[in-house]
MDAnalysis code that builds the backbone (N, CA, C; Angstrom):
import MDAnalysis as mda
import numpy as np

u = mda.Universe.empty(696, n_residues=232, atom_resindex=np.repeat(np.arange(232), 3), trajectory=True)
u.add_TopologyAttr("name", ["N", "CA", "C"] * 232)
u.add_TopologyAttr("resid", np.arange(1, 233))
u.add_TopologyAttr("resname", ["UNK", "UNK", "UNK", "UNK", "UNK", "UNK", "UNK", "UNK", "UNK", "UNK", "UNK", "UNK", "UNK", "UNK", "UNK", "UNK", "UNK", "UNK", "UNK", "UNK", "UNK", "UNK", "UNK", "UNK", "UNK", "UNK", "UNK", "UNK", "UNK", "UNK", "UNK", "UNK", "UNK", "UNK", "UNK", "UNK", "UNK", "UNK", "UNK", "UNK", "UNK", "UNK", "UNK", "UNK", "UNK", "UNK", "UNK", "UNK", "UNK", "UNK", "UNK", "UNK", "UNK", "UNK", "UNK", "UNK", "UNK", "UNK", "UNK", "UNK", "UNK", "UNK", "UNK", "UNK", "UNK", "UNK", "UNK", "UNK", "UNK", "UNK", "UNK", "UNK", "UNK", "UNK", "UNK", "UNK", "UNK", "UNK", "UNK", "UNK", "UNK", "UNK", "UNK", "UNK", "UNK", "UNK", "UNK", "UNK", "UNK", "UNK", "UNK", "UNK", "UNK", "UNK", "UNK", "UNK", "UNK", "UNK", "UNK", "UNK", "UNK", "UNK", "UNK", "UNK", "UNK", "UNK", "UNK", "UNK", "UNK", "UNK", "UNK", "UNK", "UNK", "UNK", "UNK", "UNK", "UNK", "UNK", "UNK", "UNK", "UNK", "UNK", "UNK", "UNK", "UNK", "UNK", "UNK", "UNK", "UNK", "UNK", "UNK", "UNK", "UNK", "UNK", "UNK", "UNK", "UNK", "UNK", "UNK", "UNK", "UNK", "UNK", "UNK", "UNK", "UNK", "UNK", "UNK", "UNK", "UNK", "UNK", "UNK", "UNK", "UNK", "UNK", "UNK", "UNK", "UNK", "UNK", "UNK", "UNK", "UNK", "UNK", "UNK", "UNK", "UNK", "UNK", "UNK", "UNK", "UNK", "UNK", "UNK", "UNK", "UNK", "UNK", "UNK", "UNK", "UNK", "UNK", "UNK", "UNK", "UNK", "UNK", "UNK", "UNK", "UNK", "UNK", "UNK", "UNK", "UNK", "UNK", "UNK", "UNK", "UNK", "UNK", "UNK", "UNK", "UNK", "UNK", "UNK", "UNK", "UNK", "UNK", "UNK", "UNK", "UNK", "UNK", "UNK", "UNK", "UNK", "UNK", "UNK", "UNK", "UNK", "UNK", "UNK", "UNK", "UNK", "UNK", "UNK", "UNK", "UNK", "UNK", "UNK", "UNK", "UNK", "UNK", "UNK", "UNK", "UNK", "UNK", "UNK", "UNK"])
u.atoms.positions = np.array([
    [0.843, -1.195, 0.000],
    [0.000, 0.000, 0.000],
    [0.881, 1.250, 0.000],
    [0.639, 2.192, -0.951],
    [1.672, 3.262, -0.998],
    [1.642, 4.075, -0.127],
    [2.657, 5.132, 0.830],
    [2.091, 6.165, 1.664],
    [1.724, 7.082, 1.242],
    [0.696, 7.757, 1.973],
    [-0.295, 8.799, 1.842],
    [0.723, 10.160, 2.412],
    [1.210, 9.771, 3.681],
    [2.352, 11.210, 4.035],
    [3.455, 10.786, 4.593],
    [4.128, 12.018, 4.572],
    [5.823, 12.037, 4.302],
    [6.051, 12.907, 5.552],
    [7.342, 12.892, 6.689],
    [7.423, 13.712, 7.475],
    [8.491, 14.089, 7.825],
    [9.498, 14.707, 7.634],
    [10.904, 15.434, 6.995],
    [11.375, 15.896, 8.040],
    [12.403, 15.528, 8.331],
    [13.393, 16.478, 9.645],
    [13.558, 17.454, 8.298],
    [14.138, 19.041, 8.729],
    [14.643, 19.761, 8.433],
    [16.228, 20.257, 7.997],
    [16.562, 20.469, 9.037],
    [18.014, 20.688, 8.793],
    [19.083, 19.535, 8.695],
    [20.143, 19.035, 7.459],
    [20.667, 18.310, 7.304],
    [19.579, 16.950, 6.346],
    [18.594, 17.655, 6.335],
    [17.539, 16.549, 5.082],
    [16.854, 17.850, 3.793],
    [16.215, 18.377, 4.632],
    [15.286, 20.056, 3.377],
    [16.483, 20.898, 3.269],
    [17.319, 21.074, 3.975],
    [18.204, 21.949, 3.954],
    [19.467, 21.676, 4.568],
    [20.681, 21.434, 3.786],
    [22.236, 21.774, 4.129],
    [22.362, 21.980, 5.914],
    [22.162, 23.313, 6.363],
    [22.411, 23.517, 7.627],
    [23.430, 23.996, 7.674],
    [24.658, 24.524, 8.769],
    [25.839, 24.386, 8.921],
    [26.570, 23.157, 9.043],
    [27.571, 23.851, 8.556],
    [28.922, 22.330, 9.319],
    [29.357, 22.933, 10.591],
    [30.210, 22.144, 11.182],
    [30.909, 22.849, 12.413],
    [31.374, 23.922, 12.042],
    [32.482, 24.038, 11.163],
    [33.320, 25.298, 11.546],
    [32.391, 26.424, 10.661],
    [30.814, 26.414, 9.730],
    [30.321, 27.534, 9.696],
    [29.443, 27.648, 10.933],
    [29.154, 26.633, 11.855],
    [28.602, 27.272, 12.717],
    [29.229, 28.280, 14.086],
    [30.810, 27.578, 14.071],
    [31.540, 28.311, 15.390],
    [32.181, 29.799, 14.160],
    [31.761, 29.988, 13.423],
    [32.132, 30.968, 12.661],
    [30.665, 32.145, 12.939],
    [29.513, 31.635, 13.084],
    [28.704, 32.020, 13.403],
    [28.667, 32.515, 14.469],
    [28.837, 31.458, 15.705],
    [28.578, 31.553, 16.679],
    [29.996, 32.634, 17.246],
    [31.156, 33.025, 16.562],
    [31.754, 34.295, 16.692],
    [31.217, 35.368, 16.141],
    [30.885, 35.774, 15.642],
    [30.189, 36.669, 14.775],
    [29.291, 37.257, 15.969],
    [28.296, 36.048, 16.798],
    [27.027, 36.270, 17.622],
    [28.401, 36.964, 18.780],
    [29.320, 35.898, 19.568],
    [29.616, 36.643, 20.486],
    [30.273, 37.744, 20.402],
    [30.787, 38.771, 19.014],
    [31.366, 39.656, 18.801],
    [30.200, 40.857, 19.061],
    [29.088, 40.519, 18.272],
    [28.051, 41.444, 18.713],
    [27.331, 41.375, 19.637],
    [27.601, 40.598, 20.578],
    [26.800, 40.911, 21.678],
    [27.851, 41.283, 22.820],
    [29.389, 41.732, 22.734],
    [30.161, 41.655, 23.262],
    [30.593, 40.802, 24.465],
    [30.845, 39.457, 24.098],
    [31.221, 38.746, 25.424],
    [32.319, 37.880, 24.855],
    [32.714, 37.530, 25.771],
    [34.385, 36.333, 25.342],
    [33.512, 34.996, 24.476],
    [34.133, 34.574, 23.351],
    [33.737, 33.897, 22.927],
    [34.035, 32.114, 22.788],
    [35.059, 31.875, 23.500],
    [35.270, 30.881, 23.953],
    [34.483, 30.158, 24.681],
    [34.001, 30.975, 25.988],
    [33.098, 30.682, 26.845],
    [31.549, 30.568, 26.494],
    [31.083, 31.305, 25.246],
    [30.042, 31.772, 24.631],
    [29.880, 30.518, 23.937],
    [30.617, 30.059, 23.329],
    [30.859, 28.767, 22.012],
    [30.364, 28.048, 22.700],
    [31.404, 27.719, 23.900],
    [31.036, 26.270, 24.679],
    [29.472, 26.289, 25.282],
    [29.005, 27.129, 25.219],
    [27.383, 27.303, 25.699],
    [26.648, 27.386, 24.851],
    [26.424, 27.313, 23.929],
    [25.545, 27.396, 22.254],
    [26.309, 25.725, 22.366],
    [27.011, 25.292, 22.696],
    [27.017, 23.965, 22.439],
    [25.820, 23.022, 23.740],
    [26.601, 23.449, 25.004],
    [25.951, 22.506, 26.118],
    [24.392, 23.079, 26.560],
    [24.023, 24.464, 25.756],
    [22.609, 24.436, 26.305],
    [21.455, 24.793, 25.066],
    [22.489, 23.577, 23.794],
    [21.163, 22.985, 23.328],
    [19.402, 23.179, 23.148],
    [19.766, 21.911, 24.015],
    [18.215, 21.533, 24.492],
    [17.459, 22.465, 25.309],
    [18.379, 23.142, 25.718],
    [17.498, 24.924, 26.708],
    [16.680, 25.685, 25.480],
    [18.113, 25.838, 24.849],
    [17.632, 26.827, 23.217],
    [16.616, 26.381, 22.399],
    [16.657, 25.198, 22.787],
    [15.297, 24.390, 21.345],
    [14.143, 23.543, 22.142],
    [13.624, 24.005, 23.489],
    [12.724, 23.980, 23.587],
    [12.159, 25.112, 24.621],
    [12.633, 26.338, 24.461],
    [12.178, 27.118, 25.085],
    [12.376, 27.773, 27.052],
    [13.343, 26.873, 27.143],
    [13.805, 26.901, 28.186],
    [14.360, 28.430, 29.036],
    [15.125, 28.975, 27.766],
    [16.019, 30.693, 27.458],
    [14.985, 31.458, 27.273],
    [13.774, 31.098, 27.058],
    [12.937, 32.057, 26.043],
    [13.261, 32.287, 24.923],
    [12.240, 33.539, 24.581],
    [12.607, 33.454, 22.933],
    [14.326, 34.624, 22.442],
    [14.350, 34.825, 21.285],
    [15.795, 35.080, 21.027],
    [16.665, 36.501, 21.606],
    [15.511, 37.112, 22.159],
    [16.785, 38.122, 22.657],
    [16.604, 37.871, 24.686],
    [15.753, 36.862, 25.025],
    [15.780, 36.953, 26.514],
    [17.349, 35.602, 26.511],
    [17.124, 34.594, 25.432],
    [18.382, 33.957, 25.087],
    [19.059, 34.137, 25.320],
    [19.560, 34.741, 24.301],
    [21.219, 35.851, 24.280],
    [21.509, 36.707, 25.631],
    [20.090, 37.182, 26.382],
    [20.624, 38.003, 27.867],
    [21.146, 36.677, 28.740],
    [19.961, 36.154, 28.921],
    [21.099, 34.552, 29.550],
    [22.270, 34.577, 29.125],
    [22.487, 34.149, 28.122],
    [23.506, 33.458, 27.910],
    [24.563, 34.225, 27.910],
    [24.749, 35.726, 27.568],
    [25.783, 36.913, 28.476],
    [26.002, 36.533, 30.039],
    [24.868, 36.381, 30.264],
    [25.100, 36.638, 31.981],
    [25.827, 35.213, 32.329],
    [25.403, 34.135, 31.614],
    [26.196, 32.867, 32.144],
    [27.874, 33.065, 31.866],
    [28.095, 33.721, 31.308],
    [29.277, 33.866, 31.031],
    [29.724, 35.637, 31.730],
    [29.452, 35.852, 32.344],
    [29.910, 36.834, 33.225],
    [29.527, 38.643, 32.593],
    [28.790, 38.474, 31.891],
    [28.247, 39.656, 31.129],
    [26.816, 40.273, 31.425],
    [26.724, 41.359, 31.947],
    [25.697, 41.863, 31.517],
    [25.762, 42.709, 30.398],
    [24.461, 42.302, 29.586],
    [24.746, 42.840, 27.983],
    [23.942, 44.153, 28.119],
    [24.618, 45.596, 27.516],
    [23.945, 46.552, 27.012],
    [22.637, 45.848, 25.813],
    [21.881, 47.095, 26.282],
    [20.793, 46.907, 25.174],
    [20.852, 46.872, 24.054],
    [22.060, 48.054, 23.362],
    [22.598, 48.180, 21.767],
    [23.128, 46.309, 21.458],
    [23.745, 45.918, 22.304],
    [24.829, 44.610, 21.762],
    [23.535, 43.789, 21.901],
    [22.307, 43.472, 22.900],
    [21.457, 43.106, 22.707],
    [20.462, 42.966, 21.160],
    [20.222, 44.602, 21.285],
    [19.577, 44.678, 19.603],
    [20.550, 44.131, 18.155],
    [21.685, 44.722, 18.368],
    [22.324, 44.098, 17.753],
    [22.647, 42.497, 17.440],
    [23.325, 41.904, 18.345],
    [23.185, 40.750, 18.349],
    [21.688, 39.607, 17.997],
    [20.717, 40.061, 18.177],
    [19.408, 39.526, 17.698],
    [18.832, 39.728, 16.279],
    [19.240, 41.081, 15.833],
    [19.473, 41.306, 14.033],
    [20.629, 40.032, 13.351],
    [21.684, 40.097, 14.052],
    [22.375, 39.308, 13.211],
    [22.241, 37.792, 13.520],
    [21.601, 37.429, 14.171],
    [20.945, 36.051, 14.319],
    [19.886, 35.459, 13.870],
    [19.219, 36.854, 13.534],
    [18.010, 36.543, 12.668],
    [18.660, 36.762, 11.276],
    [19.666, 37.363, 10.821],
    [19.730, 37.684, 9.487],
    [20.232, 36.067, 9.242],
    [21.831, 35.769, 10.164],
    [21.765, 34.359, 9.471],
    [21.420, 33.130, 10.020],
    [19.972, 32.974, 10.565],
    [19.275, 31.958, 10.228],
    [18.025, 32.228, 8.717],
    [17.664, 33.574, 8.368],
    [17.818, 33.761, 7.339],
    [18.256, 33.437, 6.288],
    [19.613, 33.510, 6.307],
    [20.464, 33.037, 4.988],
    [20.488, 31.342, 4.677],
    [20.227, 30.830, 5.961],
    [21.016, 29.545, 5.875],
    [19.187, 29.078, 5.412],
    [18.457, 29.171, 5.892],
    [16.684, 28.742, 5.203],
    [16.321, 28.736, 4.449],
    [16.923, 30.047, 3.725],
    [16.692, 30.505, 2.557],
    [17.309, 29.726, 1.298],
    [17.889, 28.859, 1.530],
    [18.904, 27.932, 0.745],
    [18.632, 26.510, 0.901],
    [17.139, 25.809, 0.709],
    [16.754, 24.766, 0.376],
    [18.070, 23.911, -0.450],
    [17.705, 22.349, -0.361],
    [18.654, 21.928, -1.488],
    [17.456, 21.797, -2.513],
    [18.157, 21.699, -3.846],
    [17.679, 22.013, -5.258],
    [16.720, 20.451, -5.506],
    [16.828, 19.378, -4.460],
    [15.866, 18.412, -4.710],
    [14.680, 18.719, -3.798],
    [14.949, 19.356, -2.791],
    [14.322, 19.785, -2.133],
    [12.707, 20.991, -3.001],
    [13.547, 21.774, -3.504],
    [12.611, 22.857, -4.504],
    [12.123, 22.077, -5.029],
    [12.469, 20.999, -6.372],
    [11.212, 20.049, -6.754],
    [10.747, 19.432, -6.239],
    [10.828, 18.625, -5.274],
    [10.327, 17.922, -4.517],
    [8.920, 18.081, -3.942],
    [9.095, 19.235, -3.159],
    [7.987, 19.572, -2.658],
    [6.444, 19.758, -3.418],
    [6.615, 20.611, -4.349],
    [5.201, 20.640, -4.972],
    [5.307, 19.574, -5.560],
    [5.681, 18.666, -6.154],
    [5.680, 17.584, -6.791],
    [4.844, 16.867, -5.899],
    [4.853, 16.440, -4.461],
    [4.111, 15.942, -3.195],
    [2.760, 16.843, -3.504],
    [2.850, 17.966, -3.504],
    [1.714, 18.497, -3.534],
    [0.948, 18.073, -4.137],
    [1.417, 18.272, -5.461],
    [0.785, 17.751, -6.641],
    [0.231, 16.194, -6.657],
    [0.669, 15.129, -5.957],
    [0.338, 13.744, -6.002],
    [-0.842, 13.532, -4.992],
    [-1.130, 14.689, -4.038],
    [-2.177, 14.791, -3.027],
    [-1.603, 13.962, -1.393],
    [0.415, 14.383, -1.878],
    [0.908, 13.429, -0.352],
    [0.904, 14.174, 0.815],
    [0.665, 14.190, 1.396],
    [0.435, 14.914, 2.582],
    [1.820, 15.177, 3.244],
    [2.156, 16.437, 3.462],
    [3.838, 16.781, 4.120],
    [3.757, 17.178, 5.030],
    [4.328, 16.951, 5.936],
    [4.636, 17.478, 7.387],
    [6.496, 17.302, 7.461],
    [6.505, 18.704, 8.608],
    [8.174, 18.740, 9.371],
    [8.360, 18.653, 10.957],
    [9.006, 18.220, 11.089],
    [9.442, 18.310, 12.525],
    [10.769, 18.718, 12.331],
    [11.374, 19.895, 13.611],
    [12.144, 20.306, 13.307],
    [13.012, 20.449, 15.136],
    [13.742, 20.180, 15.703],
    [14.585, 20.702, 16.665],
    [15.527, 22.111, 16.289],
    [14.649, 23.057, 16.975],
    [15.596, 24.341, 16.492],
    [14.916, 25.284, 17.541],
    [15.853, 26.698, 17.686],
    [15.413, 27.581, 18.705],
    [14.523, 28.223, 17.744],
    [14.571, 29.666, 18.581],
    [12.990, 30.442, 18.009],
    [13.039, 30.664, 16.760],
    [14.588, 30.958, 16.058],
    [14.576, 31.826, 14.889],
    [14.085, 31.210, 13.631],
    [13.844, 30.069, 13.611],
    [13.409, 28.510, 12.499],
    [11.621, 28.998, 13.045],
    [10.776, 29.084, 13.623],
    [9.417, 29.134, 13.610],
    [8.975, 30.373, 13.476],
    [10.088, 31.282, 13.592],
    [9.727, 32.537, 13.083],
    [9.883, 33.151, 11.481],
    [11.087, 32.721, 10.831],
    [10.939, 33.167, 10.123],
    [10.125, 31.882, 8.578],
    [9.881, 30.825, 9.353],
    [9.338, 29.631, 8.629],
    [8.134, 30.275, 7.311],
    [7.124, 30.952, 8.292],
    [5.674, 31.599, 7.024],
    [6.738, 32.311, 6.226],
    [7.989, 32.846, 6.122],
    [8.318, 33.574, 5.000],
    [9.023, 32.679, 3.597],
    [9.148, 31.991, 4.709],
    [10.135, 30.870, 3.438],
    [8.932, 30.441, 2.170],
    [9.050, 30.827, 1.086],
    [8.357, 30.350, 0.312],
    [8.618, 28.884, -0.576],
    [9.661, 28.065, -0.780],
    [10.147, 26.949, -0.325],
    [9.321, 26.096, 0.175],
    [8.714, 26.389, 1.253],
    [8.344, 25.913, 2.322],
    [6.678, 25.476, 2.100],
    [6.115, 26.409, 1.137],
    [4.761, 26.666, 0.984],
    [3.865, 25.191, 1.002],
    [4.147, 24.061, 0.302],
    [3.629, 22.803, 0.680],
    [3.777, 21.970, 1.515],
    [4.467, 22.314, 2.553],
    [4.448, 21.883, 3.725],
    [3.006, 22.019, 4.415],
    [2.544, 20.875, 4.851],
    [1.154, 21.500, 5.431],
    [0.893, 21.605, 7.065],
    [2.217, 20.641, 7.769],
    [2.200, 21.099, 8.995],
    [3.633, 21.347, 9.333],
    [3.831, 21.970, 10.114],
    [5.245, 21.942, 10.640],
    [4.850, 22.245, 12.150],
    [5.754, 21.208, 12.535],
    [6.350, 21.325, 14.409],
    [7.913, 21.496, 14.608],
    [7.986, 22.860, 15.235],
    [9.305, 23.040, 15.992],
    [9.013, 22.929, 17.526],
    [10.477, 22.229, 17.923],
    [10.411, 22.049, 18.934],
    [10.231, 23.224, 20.222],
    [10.838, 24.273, 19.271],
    [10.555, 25.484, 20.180],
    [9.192, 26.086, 20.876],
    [8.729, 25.558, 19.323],
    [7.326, 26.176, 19.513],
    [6.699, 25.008, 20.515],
    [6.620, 23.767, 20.214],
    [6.184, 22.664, 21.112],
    [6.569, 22.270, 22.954],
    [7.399, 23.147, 22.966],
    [8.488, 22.726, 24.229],
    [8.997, 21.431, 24.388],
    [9.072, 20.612, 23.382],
    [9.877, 19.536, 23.541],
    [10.577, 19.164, 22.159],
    [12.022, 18.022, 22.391],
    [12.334, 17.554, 21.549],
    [12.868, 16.079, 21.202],
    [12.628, 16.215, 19.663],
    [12.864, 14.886, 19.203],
    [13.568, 13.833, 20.160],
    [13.420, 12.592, 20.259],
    [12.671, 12.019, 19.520],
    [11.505, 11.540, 20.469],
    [10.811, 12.845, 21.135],
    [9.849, 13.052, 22.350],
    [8.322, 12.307, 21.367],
    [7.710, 11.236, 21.610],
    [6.830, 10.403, 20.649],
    [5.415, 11.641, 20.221],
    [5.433, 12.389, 21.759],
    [3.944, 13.416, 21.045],
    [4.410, 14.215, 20.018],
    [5.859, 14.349, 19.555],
    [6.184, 15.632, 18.235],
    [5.034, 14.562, 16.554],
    [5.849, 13.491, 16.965],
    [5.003, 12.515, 15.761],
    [3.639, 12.291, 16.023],
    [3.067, 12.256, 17.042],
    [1.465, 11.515, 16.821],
    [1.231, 13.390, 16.612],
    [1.918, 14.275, 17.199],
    [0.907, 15.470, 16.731],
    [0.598, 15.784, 15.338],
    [1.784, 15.076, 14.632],
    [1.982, 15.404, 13.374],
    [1.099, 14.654, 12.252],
    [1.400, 13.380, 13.039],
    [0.045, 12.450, 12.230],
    [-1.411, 13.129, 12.187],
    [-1.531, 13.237, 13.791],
    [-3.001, 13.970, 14.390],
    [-3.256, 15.240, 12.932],
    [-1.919, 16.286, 13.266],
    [-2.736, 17.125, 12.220],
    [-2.839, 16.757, 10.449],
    [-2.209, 15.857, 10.160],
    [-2.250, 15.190, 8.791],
    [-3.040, 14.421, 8.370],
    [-3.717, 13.740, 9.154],
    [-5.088, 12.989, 9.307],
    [-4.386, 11.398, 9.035],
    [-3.110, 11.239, 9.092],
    [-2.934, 9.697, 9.016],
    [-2.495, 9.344, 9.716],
    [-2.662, 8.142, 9.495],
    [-1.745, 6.469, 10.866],
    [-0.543, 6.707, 10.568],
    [-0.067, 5.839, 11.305],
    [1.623, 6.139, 11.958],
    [1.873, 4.848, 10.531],
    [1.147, 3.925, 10.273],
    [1.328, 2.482, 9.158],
    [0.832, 3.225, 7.921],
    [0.952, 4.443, 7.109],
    [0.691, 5.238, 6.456],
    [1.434, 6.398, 6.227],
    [2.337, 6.661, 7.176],
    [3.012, 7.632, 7.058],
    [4.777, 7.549, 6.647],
    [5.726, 8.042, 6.233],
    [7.107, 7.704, 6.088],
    [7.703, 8.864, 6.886],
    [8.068, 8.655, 7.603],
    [9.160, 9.628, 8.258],
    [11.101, 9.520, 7.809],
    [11.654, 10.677, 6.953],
    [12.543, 11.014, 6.200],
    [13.411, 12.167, 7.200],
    [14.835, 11.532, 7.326],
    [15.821, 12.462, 8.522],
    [17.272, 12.040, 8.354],
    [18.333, 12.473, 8.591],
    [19.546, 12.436, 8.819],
    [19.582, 11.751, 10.014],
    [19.271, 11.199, 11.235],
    [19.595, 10.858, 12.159],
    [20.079, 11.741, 13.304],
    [19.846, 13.297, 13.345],
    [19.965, 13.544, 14.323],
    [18.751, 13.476, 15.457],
    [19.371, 13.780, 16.871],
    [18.068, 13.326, 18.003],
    [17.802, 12.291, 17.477],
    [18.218, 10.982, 17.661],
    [17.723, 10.483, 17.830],
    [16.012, 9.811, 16.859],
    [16.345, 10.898, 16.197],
    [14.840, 11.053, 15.350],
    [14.251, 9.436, 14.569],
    [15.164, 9.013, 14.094],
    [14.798, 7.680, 13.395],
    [14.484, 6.758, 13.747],
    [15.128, 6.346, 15.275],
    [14.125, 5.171, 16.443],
    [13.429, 5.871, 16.712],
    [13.565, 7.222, 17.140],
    [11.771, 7.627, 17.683],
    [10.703, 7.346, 16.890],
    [11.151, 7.485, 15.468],
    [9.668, 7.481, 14.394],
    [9.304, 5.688, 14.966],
    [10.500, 5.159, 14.652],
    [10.160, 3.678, 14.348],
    [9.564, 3.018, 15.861],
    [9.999, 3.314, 16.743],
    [9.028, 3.634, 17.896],
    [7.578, 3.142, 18.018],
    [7.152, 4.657, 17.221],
    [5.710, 4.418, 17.237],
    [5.279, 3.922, 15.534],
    [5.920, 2.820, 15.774],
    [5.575, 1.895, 13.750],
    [5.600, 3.117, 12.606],
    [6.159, 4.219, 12.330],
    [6.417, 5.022, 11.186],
    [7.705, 4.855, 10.621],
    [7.675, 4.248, 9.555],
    [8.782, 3.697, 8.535],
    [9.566, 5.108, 8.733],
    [10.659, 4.751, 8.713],
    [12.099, 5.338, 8.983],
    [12.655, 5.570, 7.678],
    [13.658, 6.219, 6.993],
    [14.861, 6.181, 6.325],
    [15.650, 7.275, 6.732],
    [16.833, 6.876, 6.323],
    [18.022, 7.891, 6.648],
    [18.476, 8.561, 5.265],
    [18.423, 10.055, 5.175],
    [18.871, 10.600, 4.383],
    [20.744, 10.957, 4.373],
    [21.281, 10.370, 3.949],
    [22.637, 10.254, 3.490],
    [22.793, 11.244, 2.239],
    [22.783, 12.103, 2.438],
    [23.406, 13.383, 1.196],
    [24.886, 13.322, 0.597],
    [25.672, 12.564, -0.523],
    [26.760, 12.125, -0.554],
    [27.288, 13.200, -1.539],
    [28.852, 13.572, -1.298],
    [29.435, 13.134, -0.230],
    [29.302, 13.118, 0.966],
    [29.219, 12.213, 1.788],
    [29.040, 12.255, 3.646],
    [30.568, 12.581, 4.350],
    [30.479, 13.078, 5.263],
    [31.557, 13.220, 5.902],
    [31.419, 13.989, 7.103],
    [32.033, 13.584, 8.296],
    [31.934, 14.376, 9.522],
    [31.263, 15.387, 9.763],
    [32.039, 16.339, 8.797],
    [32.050, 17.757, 8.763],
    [30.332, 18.768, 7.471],
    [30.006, 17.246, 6.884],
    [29.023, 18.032, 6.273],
    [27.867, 18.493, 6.865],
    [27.190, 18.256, 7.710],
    [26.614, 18.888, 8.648],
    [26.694, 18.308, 9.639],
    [25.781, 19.250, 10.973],
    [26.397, 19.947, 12.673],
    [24.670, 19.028, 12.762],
    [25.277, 17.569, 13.398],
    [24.269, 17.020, 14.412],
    [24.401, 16.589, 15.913],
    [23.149, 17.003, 16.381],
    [23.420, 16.648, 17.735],
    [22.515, 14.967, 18.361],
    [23.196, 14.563, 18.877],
    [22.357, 13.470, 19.271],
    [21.884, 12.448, 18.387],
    [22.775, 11.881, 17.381],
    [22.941, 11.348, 16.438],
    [22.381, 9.960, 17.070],
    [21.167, 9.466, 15.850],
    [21.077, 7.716, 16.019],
    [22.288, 7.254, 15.491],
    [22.571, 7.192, 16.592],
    [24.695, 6.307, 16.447],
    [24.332, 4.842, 16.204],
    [23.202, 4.179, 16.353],
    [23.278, 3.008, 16.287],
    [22.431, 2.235, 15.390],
    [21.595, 3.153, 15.103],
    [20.158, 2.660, 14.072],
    [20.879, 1.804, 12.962],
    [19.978, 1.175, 11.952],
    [20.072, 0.325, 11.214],
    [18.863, 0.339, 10.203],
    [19.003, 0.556, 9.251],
    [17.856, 0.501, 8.636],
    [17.988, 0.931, 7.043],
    [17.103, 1.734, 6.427],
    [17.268, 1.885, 5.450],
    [17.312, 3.108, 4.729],
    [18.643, 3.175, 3.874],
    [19.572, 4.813, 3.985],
    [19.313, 4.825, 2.563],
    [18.804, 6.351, 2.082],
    [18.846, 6.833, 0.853],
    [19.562, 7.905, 0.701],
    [20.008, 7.780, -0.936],
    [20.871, 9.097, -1.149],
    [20.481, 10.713, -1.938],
    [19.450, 10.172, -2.113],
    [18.460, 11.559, -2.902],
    [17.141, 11.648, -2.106],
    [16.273, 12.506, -1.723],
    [15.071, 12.530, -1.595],
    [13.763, 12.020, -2.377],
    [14.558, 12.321, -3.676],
    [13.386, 11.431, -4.185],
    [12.934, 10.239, -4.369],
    [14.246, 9.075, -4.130],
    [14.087, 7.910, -3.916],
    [12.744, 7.524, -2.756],
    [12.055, 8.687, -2.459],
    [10.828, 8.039, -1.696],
    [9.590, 7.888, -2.544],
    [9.448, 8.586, -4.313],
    [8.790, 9.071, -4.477],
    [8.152, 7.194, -4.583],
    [8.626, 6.267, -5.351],
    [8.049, 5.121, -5.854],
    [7.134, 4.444, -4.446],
    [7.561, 4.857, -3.281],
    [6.880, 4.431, -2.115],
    [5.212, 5.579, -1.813],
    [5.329, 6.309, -2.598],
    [4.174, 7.443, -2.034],
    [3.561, 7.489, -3.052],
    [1.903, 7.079, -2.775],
    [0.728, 6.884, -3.670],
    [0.215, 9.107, -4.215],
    [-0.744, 8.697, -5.502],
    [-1.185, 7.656, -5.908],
    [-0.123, 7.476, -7.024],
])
């Protein structure tokens, strides 16, 4: 029986993402404008995660005041405003840059009547600037974890997703790189798994956290290799 819907991690599957060194390139950039040592700054955009992507910091400029002060800063308001422009500009840039299977892909789903959904682990700046992405437009649900307060591979991100798509978990394909954990969680609750492998692979091609280090299953190298599985 072919599937009816498809349900896409985001970053490192719809979209590239950073690698490490564009993200600690980033993440200097952030602690330059918000003026704080950035060593100390780095290592905290690393270990508080899961604070950042489910709402823990709040949203992006109560964030960034944390995360000054954890590191011995109280931030002026200018390095504040500042620093929150240029965090929004490049999560901006990096969204804005679908991969090119990705652009067909999508209405192509549309077009077959497959039902799309995302789940996504990311802080605020991914659910905010999401309605602009036009890219994005056949997507018919999306869950960030930010917005949800929890993350992958937490089982209510998927039944919500089914819930709003109107299908069974034995109907649906869930499509991801393996970070969080994401690919036993689907398979979890019986939603066929694959691993998106974007080749060349290598360490450094994209920045995951919480990697299914151990899964097993079944790895594709294009996105569209799902299409022969998705009716009608």
């Amino acid at each position: 029986m072919p599937y009816r819907g498809v349900v896409f991690d985001l970053f490192g599957t719809l979209i590239d993402g950073w690698n490490r060194t564009e993200a600690e390139q980033r993440s200097a950039e952030l602690a330059a404008a918000l003026e704080v040592p950035w060593e100390p700054f780095r290592n905290l955009m690393e270990t508080t995660y899961t604070e950042r992507a489910t709402a823990a910091l709040g949203d992006l400029r109560e964030m960034l005041r944390e995360l000054a002060r954890r590191v011995g800063v109280e931030p002026r308001e200018a390095a504040l405003e500042r620093a929150s422009r240029l965090r929004m500009a490049q999560f901006h840039e990096v969204l804005s840059q679908p991969r090119a299977e990705t652009v067909s892909l999508l209405p192509t789903l549309r077009d077959r009547g497959v039902l799309v959904g995302v789940i996504s682990d990311c802080s605020s700046e991914t659910p905010h600037l999401w309605p602009s992405l036009a890219w994005a437009r056949p997507v018919q649900v999306a869950l960030f974890s930010w917005s949800e307060r929890r993350r992958k591979p937490a089982p209510e991100l998927y039944l919500a997703a089914l819930t709003r798509l109107g299908v069974r978990a034995d109907e649906c394909l869930y499509v991801g790189d393996g970070g969080s954990r994401e690919l036993s969680g689907a398979e979890a609750l019986a939603i066929r798994a694959l691993k998106i492998v974007h080749r060349p692979a290598s360490p450094e091609s994209h920045l995951q956290y919480d990697p299914d280090a151990s899964w097993q299953g079944t790895e594709i190298s294009t996105l569209t290799e799902i299409l022969p599985l998705l009716g009608p």
